[in-house]
N, C-alpha and C positions, 0 to 999 in steps of 0.2 A: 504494500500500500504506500501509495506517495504521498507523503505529508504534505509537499508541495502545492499537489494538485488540489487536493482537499479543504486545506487552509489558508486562509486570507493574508498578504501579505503586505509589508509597508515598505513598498517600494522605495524605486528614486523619484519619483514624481511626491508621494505622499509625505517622503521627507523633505524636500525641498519645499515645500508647502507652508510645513508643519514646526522643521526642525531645521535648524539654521545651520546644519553641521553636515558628515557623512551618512549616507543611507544608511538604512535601518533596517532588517529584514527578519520575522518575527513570524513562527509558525505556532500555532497554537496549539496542533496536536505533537510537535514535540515531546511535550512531556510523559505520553504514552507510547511514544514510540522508541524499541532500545538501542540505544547508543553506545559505542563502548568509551568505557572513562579514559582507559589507559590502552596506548596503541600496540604495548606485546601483550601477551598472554600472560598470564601468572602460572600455569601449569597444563600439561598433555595429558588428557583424558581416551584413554583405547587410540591413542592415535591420532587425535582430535585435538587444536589450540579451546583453550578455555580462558574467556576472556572477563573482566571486570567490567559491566554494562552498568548502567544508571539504574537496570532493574535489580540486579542483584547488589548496587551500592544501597537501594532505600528499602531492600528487605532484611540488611543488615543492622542499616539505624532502624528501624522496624523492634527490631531484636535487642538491639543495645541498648534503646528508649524502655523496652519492658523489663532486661536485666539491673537497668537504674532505678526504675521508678517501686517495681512488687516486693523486691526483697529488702528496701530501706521500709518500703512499708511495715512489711513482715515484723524486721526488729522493732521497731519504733512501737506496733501494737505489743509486742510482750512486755514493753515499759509504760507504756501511754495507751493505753484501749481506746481510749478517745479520738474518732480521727478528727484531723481540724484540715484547713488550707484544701487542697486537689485529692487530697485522700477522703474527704467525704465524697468527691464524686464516684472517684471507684471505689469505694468499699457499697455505695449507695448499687452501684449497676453490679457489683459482685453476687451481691446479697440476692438483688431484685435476680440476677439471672437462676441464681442456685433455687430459692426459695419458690420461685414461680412457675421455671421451668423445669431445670435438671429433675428435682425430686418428683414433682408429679410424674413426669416423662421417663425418670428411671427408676424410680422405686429406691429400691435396696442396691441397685447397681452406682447411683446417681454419688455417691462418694468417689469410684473410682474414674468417673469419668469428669467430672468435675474441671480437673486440672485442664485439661486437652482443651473443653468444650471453651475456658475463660480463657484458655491461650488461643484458640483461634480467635476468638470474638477480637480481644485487644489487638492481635499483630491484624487482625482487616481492617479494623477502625485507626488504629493508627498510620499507616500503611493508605488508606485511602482519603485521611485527613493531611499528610505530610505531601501526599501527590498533589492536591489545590495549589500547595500554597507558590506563586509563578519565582521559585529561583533563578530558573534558568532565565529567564528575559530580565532577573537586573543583571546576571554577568553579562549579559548579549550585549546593555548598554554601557557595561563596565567595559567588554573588549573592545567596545567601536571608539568610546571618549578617552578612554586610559590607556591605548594599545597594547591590552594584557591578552592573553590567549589561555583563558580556564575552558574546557572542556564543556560540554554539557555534563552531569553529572546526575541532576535533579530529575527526579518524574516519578507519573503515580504509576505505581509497580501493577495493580491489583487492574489495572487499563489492558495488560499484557495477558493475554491468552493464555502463554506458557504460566504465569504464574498462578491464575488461578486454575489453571489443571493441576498443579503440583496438590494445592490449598484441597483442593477435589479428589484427589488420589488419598491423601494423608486420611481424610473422611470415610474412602470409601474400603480402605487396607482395615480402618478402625474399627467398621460395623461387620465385617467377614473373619476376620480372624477373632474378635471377641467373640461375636454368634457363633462361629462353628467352635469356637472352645465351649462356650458354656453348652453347647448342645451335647461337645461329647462328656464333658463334667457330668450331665445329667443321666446317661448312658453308662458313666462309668457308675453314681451312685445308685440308681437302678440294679444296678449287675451285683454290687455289695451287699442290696438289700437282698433280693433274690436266692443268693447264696445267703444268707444269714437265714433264710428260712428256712433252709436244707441244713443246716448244719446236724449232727446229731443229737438227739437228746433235745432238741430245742423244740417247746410246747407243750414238753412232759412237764411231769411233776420233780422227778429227780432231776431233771436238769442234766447238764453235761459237768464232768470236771475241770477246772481249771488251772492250773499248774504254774506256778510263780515262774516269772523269767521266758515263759513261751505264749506270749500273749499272741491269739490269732491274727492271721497277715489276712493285708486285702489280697482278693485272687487277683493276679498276673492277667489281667484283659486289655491291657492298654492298645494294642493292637486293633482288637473288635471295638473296644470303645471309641476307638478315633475313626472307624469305618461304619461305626452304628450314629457317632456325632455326625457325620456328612452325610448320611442318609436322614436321619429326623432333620437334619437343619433343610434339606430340598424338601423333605414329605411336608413340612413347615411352613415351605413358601406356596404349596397349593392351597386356597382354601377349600373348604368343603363343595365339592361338587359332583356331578354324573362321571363314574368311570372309562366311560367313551371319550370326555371333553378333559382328562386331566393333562395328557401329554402336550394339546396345544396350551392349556391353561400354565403348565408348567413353563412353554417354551416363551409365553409375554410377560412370565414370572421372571424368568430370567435374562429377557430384554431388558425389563424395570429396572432388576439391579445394574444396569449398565447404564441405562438413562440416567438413573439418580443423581448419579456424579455428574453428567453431564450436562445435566439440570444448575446444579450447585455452579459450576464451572464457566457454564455461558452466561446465567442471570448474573454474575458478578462483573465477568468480565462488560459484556452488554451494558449494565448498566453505568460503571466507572467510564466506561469511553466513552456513554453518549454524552455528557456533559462535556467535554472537549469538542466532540464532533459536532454536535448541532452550533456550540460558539464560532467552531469555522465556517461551517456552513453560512451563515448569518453577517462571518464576519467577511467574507468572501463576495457575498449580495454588493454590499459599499465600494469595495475596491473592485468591483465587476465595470462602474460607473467612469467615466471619461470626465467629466463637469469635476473640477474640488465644489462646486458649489451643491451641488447634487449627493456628493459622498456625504460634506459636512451635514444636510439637513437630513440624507437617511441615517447616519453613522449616529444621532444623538439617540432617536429610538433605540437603535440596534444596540447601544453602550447600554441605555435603562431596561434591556430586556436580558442583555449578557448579565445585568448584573444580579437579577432577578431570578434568572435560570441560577447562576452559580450558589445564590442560596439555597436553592431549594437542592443545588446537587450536593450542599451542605447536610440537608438533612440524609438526602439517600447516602450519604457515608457510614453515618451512623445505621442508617435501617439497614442497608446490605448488610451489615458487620451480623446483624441480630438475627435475619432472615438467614443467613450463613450457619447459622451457631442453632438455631430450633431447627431449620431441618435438619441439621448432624444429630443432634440429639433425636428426633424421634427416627429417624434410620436407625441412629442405635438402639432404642428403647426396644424396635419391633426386633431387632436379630438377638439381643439376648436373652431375651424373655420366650423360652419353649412352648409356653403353652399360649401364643401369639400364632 
């Protein structure tokens, strides 16, 4: 995709106009699109240069922002429970995510997953709040006025396909591997019970002996139980229906689970670019025009509607992060719970 063609540009005519100085030239979708920071590679991958991109620079501060901010928290409530300053905001959206959702949505599971679910939430929401914000167009005006040459660096990561597949994969490794454990967990304490029925002596009156120091082992099934867990966890994804209809029932059963992620993965990505893209779009309308007198009277709409859209993609920062994080949780809620 050409960022080029897409977005609006401030030419030489529009600087000269405008700006008493050197052209200007200023793409809007930049910021979602990846650039690399640094011109070698930092290491060979199967063969492959692997480079340092503006996307993998701001899922790092992404990361570094969450290592400074949760674990100074952490301490500071083992001495101060009280939180004050920007810790009443997240302790406020921690609480509200755990309390409202996890636990309805996970039951008894809803502690272990907990962590995953407030880590993805914060690295989207930060990650798609740090993407707004335009660094790259003051260096643009730093390199033309200062004749310095800083890279592009900046941009909203969560705008990048690749990254929200990654975000979408981490999701969907999460509700498969946990469901097919706990299915075979359930498989494997099924088979203990089972055997514990048979045992000798058990149900009489005398009972069986028990002999200090030879306390009974669980039987050796681990085998059948992890081949009887991937069977209930498929018998699992049909619901009840006519035996004739289960095979196709089975086969959009397990389309879904391939959609799901891919569900997760477009709505994020979709909607972090459209705010970029519609602003070029728009902003592209103005600088289509020949007249400066023509640009300046469409260009002042177009400024009070870019700036109107850019709030409201204020709030879809936020909502994506949340919409992100309930459906990973109820994908998980429905694979760990067997009798789902």
């Amino acid at each position: 995709m050409n960022s080029t063609i897409l977005s609006g540009h401030i030419g030489a005519a529009a600087a000269s106009a405008f700006l008493s100085g050197p052209s200007l030239a200023v793409s809007v979708l930049d910021d979602v699109i990846a650039h690399r920071v640094l011109p070698h590679p930092l290491f060979n991958f199967l063969g492959q240069p692997v480079y340092l991109t503006n996307d993998i620079f701001m899922m790092l501060l992404s990361a570094l922002l969450m290592l400074l901010i949760f674990p100074s928290m952490a301490r500071r409530m083992r001495t101060n429970p009280v939180p004050h300053g920007w810790g009443n905001f997240f302790e406020a959206a921690m609480d509200f995510l755990r309390t409202e959702l996890f636990v309805p949505m996970l039951g008894r599971w809803a502690p272990i997953f907990t962590p995953y679910l407030w880590t993805a939430f914060f690295f989207i929401l930060f990650a798609n709040l740090l993407g707004m914000l335009p660094v790259n167009q003051l260096f643009a005006l730093l390199n033309i006025y200062a004749g310095t040459h800083i890279p592009e660096f900046w941009g909203g990561s969560t705008g990048n396909l690749s990254v929200t597949a990654i975000l979408a994969l981490c999701t969907f490794f999460t509700v498969h591997i946990f469901g097919i454990g706990e299915h075979i967990m359930a498989v494997r304490q099924r088979r203990e019970e089972t055997m514990g029925t048979h045992e000798p002596g058990h149900g009489h009156g005398h009972g069986h002996e028990k002999h200090p120091g030879h306390a009974p082992q669980p039987p050796r099934s681990w085998p059948a139980a992890i081949a009887g867990g991937f069977i209930l966890y498929g018998k699992h994804m049909v619901p009840p229906v006519p035996p004739i209809l289960r095979p196709v029932v089975f086969g959009l059963e397990v389309l879904s689970t391939l959609v799901k992620p891919l569900s997760l993965c477009m709505r994020l990505f979709a909607v972090m670019m459209s705010g970029p893209l519609v602003v070029a779009v728009f902003v592209s309308l103005a600088f289509s025009l020949s007249s400066h007198f023509l640009r300046a009277t469409i260009g002042i709409p177009i400024i009070l509607f870019s700036s109107a859209f850019e709030a409201l993609h204020l709030l879809e920062a936020f909502l994506q992060a949340f919409i992100f994080t309930l459906l990973s949780a109820a994908y998980i809620g429905a694979a760990v719970a067997p009798e789902h």
